[in-house]
KOLKOLMI-698203 format. One record per residue (C-alpha): residue in three letters; x, y, z. Coordinates in steps of 0.001 Angstrom, whole numbers, plus 500000, padded with zeros to 6 digits. Layout:
// residues N
AlaXYZ...
//
This chain:
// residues 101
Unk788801780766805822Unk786195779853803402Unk782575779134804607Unk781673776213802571Unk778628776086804078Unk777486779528802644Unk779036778631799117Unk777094775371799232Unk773764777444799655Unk775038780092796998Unk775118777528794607Unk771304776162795823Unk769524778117792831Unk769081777527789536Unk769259781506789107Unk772452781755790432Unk773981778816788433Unk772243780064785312Unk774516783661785874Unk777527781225786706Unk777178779171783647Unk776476782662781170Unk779568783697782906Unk781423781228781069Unk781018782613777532Unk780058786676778663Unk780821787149774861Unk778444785084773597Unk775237785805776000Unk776298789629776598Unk777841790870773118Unk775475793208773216Unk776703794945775948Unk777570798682775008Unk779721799621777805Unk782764797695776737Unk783944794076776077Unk782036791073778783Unk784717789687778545Unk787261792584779897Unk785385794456782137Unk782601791713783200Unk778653791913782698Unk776404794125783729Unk773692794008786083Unk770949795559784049Unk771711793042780999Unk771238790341783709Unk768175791260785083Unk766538791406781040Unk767752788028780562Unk766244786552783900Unk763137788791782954Unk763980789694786903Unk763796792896788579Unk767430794697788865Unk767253794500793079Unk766320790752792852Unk769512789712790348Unk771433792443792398Unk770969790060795412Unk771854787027793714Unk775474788112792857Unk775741789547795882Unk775309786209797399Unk777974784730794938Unk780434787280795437Unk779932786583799348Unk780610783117797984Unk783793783527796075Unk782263782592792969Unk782244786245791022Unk784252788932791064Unk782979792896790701Unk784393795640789184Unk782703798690789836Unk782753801397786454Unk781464804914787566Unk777572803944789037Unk777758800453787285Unk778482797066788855Unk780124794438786393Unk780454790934787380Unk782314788133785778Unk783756784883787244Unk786125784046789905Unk787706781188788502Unk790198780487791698Unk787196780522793770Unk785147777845791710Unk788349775687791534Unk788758776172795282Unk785225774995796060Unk785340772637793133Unk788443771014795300Unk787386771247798507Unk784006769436797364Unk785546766300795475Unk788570765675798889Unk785157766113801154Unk783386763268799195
//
């Protein structure tokens, strides 16, 4: 079972629904990204933390909390961490928010 609770307080930060909403378009806020298509593979968390002008640790713990959440999704590439959106999850939330109001 979900804990709404903890996905309610995920999404209590402009930080963390600033990554959610770049997530959206990964191609156009992360084209730059070397390491292979945003889009396939997900984001990285180094082009995340120049963006947020944030140190890698502190954006690190961020998605962590949305990926606790249900929100994001990681795939892990050798050492690197890419993250990109977990649609079902957002719908799920998205749901369970509009039958609870």
């Amino acid at each position: 079972m979900t804990d709404r609770t903890e996905q309610s307080k995920a999404l209590a930060s402009d930080v963390r629904m600033q990554i959610l909403d770049w997530l959206k378009q990964p191609k156009r806020h992360f084209g730059h990204q070397e390491s292979g298509d945003p889009e396939e593979i997900g984001v990285c968390v180094t082009l995340f933390a120049g963006k947020l002008d944030m140190s890698q640790p502190t954006v690190s713990r961020h998605l962590e909390l949305l990926r606790r959440a249900g929100f994001v999704r990681v795939r892990r590439i050798g050492r690197w961490s890419y993250f990109s959106r977990d649609e079902d999850g957002l719908l799920g939330y998205r749901n369970w928010l509009n039958d609870s109001l």
